[in-house]
N, C-alpha and C positions, 0 to 999 in steps of 0.2 A: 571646380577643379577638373582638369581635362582626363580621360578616361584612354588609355594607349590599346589599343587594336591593331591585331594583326592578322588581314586582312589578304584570302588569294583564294585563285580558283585552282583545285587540286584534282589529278587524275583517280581515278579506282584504285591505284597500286602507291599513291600519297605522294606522286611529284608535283611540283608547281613550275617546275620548267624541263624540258628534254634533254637530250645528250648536247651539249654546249653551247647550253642554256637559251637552246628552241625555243619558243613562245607564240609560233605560226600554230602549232597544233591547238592552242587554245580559241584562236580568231572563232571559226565555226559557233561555237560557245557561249561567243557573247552577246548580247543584245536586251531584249527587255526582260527585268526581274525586279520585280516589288522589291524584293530584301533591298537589292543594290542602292536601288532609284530611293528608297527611302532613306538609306545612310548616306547618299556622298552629299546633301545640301547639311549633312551634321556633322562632317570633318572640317574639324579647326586649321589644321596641318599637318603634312605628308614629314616621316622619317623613313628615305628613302636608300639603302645599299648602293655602295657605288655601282659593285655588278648591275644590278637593278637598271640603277642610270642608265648607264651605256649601256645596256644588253640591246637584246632581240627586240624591238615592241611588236603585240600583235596587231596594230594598227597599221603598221609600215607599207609604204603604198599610198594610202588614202589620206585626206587633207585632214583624220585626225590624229596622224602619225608625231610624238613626242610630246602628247597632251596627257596629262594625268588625267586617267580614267576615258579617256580617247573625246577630252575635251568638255567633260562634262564636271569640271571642280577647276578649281581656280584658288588659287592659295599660297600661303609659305609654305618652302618647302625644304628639308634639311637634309643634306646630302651628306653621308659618313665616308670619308675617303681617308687614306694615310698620307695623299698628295692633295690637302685647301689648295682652291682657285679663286680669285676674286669674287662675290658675289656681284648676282644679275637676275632681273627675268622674275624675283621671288624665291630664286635659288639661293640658299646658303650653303658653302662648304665647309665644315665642320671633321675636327680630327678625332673626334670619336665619340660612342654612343651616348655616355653621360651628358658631353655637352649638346648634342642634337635633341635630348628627354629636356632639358635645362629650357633650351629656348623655342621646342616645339613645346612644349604647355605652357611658357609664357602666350608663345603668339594665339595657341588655339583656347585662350581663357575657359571654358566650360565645354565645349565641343571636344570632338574625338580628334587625337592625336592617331594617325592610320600610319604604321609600318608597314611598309613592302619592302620585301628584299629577307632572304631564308636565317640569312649570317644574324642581319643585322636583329630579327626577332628573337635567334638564339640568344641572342648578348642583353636585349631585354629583358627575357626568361630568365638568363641566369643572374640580372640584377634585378632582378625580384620587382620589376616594372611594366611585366604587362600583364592587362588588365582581362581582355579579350582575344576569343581569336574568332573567327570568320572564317571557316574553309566552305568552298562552294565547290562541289561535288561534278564530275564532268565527266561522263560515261565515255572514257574515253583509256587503256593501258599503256604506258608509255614504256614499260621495262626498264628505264634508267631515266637519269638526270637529275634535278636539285630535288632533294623531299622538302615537304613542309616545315619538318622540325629533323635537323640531323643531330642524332645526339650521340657521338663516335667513343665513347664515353659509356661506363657505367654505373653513371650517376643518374638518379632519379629526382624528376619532377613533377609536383604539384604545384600549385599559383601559390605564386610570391616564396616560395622554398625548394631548395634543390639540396639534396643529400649522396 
């Protein structure tokens, strides 16, 4: 059974992306890391934000620009949008979280099901569906933009229950 990971690399002050949803600040940052290189050949499929989609990527520029993981994974991939588009490419568009958990653990049978995107890992957490999180730490203070987990709310979370 596949295992849902939510999966980013986060500033010192808990952003994962900058004031309107920058992702240049992270480029510097990325490159070789045991952890990483050992999980993306064990992601079954990506449940990806639309924000996410279409945002900033920090690859942008170079020929690994629009590649999940800047080229290094290759997979299904399940896009949560309020606007589905025909699928393509491995991309599925998908009108909401349930059904993206539905057919990202069909497709990744026993491998990691990898969320990116802030919203959409909130809506796991708070359907009591994810499993893991991944934050990778990145000496870097951004003062604003997305946090990891925004929770505008005061309700409390622990795995698999929110109160």
């Amino acid at each position: 059974m596949a295992t849902i990971l939510y999966s980013a690399t986060m500033s010192l002050d808990g952003f994962i992306a900058g004031p309107g949803g920058d992702m240049g600040w992270v480029t510097p940052h990325l490159g070789p890391n045991e952890l990483v290189d050992d999980l993306v050949p064990r992601i079954g499929a990506l449940i990806v934000g639309n924000r996410t989609y279409g945002g900033d990527d920090p690859y942008k520029g170079t020929e690994r620009a629009g590649k999940p993981f800047g080229g290094g994974w290759e997979g299904p991939q399940f896009v949560v949008t309020h606007h589905p588009r025909p699928a393509g490419d491995g991309i599925t568009f998908v009108p909401d979280v349930a059904t993206a958990l539905r057919e990202a653990k069909a497709a990744a049978g026993d491998r990691y099901v990898n969320v990116l995107g802030a919203d959409v890992a909130r809506q796991c957490l708070d359907a009591g569906e994810l499993d893991e999180v991944l934050a990778l730490i990145a000496p870097v203070l951004l003062g604003g933009g997305t946090r990891l987990l925004d929770r505008p709310s005061a309700r409390r979370c622990a795995w698999n229950s929110c109160t």
